[in-house]
N, C-alpha and C positions, 0 to 999 in steps of 0.2 A: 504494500500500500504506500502508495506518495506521500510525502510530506510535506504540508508549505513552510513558506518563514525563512529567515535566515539561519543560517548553519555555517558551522568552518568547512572549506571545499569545495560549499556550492556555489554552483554558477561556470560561465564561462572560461576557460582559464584567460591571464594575462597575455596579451599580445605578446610580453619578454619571454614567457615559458612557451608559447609557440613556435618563437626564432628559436630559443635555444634546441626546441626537439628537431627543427628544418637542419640545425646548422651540426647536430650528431646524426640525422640521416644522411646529410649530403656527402658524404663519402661512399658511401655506398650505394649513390644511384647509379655510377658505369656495370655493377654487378646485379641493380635489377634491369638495368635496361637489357642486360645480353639474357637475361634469363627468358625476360619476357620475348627477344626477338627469336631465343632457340625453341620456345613454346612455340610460337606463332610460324616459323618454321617446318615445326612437325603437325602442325595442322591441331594442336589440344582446343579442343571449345570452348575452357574457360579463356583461355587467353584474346584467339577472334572476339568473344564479348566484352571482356573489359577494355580492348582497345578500339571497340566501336563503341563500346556508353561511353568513354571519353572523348575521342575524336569529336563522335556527332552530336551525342547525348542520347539517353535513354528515351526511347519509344514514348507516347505519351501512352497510359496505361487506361485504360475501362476500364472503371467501376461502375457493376450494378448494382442498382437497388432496389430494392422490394420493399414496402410497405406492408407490412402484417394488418390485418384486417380482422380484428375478433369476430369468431364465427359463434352461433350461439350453437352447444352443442346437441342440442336434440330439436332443433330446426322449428318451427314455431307451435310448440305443445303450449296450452295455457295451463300454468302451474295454480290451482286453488286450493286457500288452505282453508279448514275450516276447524273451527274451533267448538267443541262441543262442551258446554259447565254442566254440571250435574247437582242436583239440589244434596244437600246434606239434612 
């Protein structure tokens, strides 16, 4: 279950803590670029997909929706109640 409010950690992080993760990846982007080009290469699927949702971007996707409609389960019986007192 979510929780609102403030808390230590939540939220965005800091624009500096995002350089600093860029700037411990960027050594090692020549070693996924050849990985990704020896996938794509060999024809793997995942690879064609991630370099076509980047390239072009992802599909626009359908979503349907349906609307539930309460049905009445025993279709239109009239329900009567009746109430009987009894003398004492």
């Amino acid at each position: 279950m979510s929780r609102g409010g403030v808390r230590p950690g939540a939220g965005r992080k800091s624009k500096a803590e995002e350089q600093e993760l860029v700037e411990k990846l960027s050594p090692l982007e020549p070693i996924a670029f050849k990985a990704l080009t020896e996938a794509l290469s060999e024809g793997q699927r995942w690879a064609v997909r991630l370099y076509f949702e980047y390239m072009y971007g992802r599909p626009a996707q359908q979503v349907n929706r349906s609307e539930f409609v309460e049905q009445p389960l025993f279709g239109d019986i009239e329900i009567r109640r009746e109430v009987v007192y009894k003398e004492i």
